[in-house]
C-alpha positions as a printed Julia matrix, in Angstrom:
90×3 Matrix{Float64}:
 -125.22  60.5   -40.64
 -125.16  63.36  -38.26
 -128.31  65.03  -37.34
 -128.01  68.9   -38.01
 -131.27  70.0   -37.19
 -130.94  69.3   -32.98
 -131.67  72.67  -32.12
 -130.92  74.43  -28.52
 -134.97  73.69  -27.71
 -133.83  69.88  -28.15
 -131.01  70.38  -25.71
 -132.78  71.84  -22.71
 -135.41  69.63  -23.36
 -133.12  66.39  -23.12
 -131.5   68.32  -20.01
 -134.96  68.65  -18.32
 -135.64  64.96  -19.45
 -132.1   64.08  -17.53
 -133.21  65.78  -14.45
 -130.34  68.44  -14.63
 -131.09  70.88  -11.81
 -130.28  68.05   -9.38
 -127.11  66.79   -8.33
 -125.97  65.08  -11.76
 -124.6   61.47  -11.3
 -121.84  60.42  -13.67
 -124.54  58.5   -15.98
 -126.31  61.89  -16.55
 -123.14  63.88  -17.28
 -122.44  61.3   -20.07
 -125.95  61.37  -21.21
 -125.71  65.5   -20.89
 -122.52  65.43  -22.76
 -123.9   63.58  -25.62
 -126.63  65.89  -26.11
 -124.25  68.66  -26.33
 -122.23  67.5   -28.69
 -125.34  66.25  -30.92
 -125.71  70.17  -30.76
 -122.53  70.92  -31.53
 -122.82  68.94  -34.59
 -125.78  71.55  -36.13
 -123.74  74.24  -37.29
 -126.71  76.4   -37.09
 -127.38  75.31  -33.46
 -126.27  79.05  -32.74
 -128.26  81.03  -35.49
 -131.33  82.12  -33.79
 -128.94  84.15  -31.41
 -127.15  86.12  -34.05
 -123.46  86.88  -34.62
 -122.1   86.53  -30.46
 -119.2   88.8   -30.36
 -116.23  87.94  -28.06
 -116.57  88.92  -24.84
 -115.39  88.5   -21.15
 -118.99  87.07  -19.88
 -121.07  84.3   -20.82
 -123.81  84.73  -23.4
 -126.79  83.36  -21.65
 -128.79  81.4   -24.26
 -131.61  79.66  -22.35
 -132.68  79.95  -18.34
 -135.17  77.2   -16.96
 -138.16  79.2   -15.36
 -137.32  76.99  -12.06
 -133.47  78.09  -11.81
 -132.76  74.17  -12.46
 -130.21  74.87  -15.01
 -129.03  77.49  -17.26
 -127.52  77.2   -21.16
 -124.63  79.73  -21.99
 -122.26  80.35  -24.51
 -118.52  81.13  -23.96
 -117.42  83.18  -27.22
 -113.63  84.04  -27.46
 -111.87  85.85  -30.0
 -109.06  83.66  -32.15
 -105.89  82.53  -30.06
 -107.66  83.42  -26.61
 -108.59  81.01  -24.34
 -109.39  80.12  -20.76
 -106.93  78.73  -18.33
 -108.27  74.95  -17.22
 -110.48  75.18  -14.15
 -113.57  73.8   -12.65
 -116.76  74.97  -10.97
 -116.31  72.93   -8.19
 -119.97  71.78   -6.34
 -121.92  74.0    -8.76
């Protein structure tokens, strides 16, 4: 059974828990990746913020007061998408 009720709170928590803010080794990008789809999973995970319209910037959903890490959402309208990239040492 999949648990619905992981909320964003849960996330950031398990982040902090992680030690996200630091450089991430490739055990706590698995570990940060399963957490995100456990969120994913709650199709409510998103609720508290309201309808998200599509946009060309990132919704910003939660900030650590430290500036360790941040939690944003990426909403695109139907058959839009984002050409494959990466972020490189960020």
């Amino acid at each position: 059974m999949i648990d619905t009720t992981y909320a964003l709170a849960d996330l950031a928590r398990d982040l902090r828990a992680l030690g996200f803010g630091r450089a991430a080794t490739a055990e706590q990008a698995a570990a940060g990746a399963a957490a995100l789809a456990r969120l994913l999973a709650n199709p409510a995970c998103l609720a508290p913020f309201g309808a998200l319209p599509a946009a060309a910037h990132n919704w910003l959903l939660h900030a650590e007061p430290d500036d360790g890490f941040t939690i944003a959402a990426l909403v695109k309208a139907p058959h839009q998408g984002t050409p494959v990239h990466d972020h490189g040492a960020t």
